[in-house]
C-alpha positions in Angstrom: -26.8 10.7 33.2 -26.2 14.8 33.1 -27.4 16.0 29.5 -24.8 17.9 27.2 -24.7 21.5 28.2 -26.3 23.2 25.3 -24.6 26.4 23.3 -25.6 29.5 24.5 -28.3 30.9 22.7 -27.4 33.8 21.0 -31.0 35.4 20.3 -33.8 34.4 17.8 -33.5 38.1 15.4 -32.0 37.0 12.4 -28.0 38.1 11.7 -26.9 39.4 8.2 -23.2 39.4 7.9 -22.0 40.5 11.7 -24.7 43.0 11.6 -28.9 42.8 12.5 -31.6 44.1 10.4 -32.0 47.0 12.8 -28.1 47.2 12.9 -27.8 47.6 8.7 -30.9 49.9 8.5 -29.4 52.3 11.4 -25.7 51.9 9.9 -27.8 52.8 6.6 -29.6 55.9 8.2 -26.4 57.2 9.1 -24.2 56.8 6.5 -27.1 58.6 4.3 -27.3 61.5 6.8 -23.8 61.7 6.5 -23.7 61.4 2.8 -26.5 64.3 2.9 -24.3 66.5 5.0 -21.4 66.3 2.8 -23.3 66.9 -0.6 -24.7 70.1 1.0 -21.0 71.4 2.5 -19.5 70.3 -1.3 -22.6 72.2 -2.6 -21.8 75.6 -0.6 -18.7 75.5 -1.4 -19.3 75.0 -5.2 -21.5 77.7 -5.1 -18.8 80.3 -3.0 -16.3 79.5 -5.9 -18.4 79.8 -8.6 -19.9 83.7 -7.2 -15.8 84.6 -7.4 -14.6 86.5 -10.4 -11.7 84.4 -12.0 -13.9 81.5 -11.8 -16.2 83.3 -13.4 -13.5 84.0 -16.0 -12.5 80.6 -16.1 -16.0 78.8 -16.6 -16.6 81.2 -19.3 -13.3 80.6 -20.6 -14.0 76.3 -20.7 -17.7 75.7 -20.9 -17.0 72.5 -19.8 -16.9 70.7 -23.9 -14.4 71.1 -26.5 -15.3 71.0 -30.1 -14.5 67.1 -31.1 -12.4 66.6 -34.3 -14.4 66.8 -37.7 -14.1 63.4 -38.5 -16.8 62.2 -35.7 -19.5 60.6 -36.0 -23.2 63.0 -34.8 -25.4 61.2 -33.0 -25.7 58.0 -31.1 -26.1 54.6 -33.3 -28.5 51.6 -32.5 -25.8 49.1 -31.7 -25.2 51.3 -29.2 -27.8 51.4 -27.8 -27.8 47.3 -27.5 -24.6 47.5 -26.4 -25.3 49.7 -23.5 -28.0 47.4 -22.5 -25.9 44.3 -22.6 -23.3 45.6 -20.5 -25.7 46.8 -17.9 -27.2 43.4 -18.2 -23.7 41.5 -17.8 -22.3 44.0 -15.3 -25.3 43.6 -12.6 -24.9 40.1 -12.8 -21.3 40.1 -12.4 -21.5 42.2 -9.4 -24.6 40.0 -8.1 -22.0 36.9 -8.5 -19.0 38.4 -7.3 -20.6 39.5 -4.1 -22.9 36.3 -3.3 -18.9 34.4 -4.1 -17.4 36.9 -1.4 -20.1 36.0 1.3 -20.8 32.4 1.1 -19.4 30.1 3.5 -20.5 27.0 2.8 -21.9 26.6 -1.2 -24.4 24.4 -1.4 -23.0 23.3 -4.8 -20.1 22.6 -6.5 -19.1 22.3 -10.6 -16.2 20.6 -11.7 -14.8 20.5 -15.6 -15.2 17.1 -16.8 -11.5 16.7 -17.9 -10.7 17.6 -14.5 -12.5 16.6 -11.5 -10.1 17.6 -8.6 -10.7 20.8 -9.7 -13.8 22.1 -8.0 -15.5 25.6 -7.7 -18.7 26.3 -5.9 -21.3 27.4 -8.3 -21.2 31.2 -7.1 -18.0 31.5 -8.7 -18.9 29.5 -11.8 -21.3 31.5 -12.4 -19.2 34.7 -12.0 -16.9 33.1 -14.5 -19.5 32.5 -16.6 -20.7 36.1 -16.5 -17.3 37.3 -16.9 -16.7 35.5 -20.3 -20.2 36.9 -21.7 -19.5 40.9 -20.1 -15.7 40.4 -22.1 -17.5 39.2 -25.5 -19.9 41.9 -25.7 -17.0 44.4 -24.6 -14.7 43.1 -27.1 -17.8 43.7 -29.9 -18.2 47.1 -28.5 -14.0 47.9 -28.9 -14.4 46.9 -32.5 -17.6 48.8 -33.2 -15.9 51.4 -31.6 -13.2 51.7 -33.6 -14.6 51.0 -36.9 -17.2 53.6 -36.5 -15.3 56.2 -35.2 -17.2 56.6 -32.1 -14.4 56.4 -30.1 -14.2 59.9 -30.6 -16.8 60.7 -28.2 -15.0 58.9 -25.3 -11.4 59.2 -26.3 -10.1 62.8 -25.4 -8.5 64.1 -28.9 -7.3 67.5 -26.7 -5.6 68.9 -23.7 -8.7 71.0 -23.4 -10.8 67.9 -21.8 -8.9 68.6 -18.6 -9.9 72.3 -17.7 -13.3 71.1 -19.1 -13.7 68.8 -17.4 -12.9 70.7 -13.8 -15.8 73.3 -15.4 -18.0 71.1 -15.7 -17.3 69.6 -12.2 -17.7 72.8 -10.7 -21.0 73.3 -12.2 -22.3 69.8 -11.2 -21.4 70.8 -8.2 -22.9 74.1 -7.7 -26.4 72.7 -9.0 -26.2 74.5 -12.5 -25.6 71.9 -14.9 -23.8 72.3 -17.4 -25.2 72.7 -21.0 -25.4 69.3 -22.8 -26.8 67.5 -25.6 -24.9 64.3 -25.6 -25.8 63.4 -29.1 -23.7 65.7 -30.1 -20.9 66.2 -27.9 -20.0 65.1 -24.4 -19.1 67.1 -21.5 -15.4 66.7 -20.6 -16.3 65.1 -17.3 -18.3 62.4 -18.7 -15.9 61.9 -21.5 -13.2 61.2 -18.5 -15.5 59.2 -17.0 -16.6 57.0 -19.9 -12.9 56.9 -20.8 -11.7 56.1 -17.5 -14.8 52.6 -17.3 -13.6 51.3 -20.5 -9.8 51.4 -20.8 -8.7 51.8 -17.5 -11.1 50.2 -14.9 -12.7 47.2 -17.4 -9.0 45.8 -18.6 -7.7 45.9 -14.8 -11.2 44.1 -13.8 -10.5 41.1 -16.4 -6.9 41.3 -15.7 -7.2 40.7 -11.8 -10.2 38.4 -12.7 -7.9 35.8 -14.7 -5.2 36.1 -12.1 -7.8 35.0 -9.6 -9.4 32.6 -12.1 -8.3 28.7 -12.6 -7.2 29.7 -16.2 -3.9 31.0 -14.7 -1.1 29.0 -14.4 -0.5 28.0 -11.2 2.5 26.4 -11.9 4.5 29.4 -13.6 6.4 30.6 -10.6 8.1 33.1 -11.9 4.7 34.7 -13.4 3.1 34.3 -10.2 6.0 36.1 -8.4 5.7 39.0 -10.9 1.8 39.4 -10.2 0.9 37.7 -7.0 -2.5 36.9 -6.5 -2.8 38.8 -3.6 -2.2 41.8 -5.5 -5.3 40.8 -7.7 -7.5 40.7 -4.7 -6.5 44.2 -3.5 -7.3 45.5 -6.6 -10.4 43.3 -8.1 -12.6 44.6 -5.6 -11.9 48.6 -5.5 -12.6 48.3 -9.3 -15.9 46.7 -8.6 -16.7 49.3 -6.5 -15.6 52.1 -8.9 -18.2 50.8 -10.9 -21.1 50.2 -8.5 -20.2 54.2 -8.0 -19.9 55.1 -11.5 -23.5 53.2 -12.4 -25.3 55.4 -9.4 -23.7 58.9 -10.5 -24.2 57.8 -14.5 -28.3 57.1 -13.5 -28.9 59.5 -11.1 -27.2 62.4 -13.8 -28.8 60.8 -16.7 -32.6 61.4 -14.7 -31.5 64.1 -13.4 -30.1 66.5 -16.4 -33.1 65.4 -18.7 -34.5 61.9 -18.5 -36.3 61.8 -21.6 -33.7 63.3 -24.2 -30.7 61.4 -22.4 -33.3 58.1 -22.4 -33.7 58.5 -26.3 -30.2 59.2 -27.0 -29.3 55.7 -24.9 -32.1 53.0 -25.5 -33.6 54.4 -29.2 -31.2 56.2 -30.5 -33.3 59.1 -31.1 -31.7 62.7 -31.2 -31.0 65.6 -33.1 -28.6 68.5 -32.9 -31.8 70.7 -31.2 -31.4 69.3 -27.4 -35.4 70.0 -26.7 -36.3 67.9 -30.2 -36.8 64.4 -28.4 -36.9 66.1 -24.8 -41.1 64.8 -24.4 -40.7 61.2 -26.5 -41.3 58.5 -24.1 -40.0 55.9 -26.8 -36.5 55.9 -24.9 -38.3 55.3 -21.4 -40.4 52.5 -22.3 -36.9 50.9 -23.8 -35.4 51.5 -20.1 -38.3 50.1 -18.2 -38.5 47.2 -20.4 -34.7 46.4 -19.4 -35.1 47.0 -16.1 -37.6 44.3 -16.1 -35.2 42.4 -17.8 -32.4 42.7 -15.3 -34.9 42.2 -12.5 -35.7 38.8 -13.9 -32.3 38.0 -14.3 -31.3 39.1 -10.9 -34.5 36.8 -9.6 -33.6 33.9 -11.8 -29.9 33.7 -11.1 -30.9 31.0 -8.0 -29.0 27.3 -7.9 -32.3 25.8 -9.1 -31.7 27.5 -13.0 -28.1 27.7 -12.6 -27.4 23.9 -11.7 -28.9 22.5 -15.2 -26.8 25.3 -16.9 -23.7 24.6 -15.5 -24.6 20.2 -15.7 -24.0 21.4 -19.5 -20.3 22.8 -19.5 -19.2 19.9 -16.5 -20.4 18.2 -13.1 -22.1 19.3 -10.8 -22.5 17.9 -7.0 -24.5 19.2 -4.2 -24.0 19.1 -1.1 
């Protein structure tokens, strides 16, 4: 009897997505080098404009910050401080979840509500879900803290100015000559765009596309479901995410790079003064960040089916495969 012919054997190196380990790292390579090329043309060419004589004018004209309104708060409270942490926290895993969802073929495990057990998830997206509710909760505490505090002030522009700032201060990121900050007092216009720009626009349109895509919408409202189809969540859901994987890398690499120390107190212990160079030597705010990036890295390491299954056996069923 003639054995089965067998599959043809596609090679022993291991595959990740449709690309090899020596596939990613040279796809890597060059995409940096290309990265590398463009920072130094955007760099020239911030520095050309910047030699010219109304820009010269017009940096000296808008600094790059405009006075905030009277009424604001100085300085950078400890709730904050938590707060920044807990979203960073939240947010990683989100992103951790959301991609692991997007990748898997075939989950190894599935949770089902108990009221409802022909509805089934696998346990990637659970625990996206799960994520997501914590990341809303502590951004809804943050909204009202906001607010009640008057901190919004410090991300909400209060003056046309922020715009012509904030192209100053672009410029001057640009051309290598930072512009001069203390963010426990004021923000530069750019970053006050920037921080605007996370909160109320990119965050709401994340958990907006997120419950259209979630089994909390109504499937059955047709007319809804016309109005926002969920295809139009999907085309938009992930371009947020990556807004925010791009905003986290440009936020960390400026916040080491414009004064890690200061900027680190200011963030994690809420240490500043009006003098920028007061705090500019106290590790206090590094040891804080280290200490949560050892927290995230557990996190990231712990989020595995083996802690995740006895978590989600509390909030319904869970079956394996």
């Amino acid at each position: 009897m003639a054995s089965t012919p067998r599959t043809p054997h596609r090679g022993s190196s291991r595959v990740f997505g449709e690309l090899s380990p020596a596939q990613w790292v040279g796809s890597v390579l060059l995409l940096g080098a290309a990265a590398l090329v463009l920072a130094v043309f955007v760099v020239l060419i911030a520095r050309v404009l910047v030699s010219l004589g109304p820009v010269r004018e017009f940096l000296v004209s808008y600094s790059g910050t405009y006075p905030l309104p009277e009424a604001a708060p100085l300085g950078i409270p400890a709730w904050l401080g938590w707060q920044h942490f807990l979203n960073s926290l939240f947010l990683l895993l989100v992103i951790r979840s959301g991609l692991q969802f997007r990748r898997e073929k075939r989950p190894d495990a599935f949770w089902s509500p108990r009221g409802n057990k022909r509805r089934r998830i696998s346990l990637a997206l659970w625990f996206h879900q799960a994520i997501d509710v914590l990341w809303i909760a502590n951004g809804v505490v943050y909204i009202v803290l906001l607010f009640a505090t008057g901190q919004w002030m410090r991300i909400v522009p209060t003056s046309w100015d922020v715009f012509p700032n904030a192209v100053s201060a672009a410029l001057q990121y640009a051309a290598l000559d930072w512009p001069t900050e203390n963010g426990w007092v004021n923000y530069n216009s750019l970053q006050q765009l920037s921080y605007f720009a996370i909160t109320f626009v990119a965050a709401p349109l994340a958990i907006v596309t997120g419950v259209r895509l979630s089994g909390v919408w109504p499937r059955e409202a047709e007319r809804l479901n016309r109005l926002f189809p969920a295809e139009w969540a999907r085309r938009i859901h992930f371009p947020v995410m990556l807004f925010f994987v791009a905003f986290i890398a440009v936020h960390v690499f400026l916040v080491l790079a414009t004064g890690a120390l200061r900027n680190l107190n200011h963030m994690y212990a809420a240490r500043g003064s009006v003098d920028p160079d007061a705090f500019a030597s106290d590790p206090t705010g590094l040891l804080l960040f280290a200490a949560s990036l050892l927290a995230m890295a557990a996190a990231w390491i712990a989020a595995r089916p083996s802690l995740l299954i006895p978590i989600a056996r509390l909030f319904g069923d869970v079956k394996q495969r």
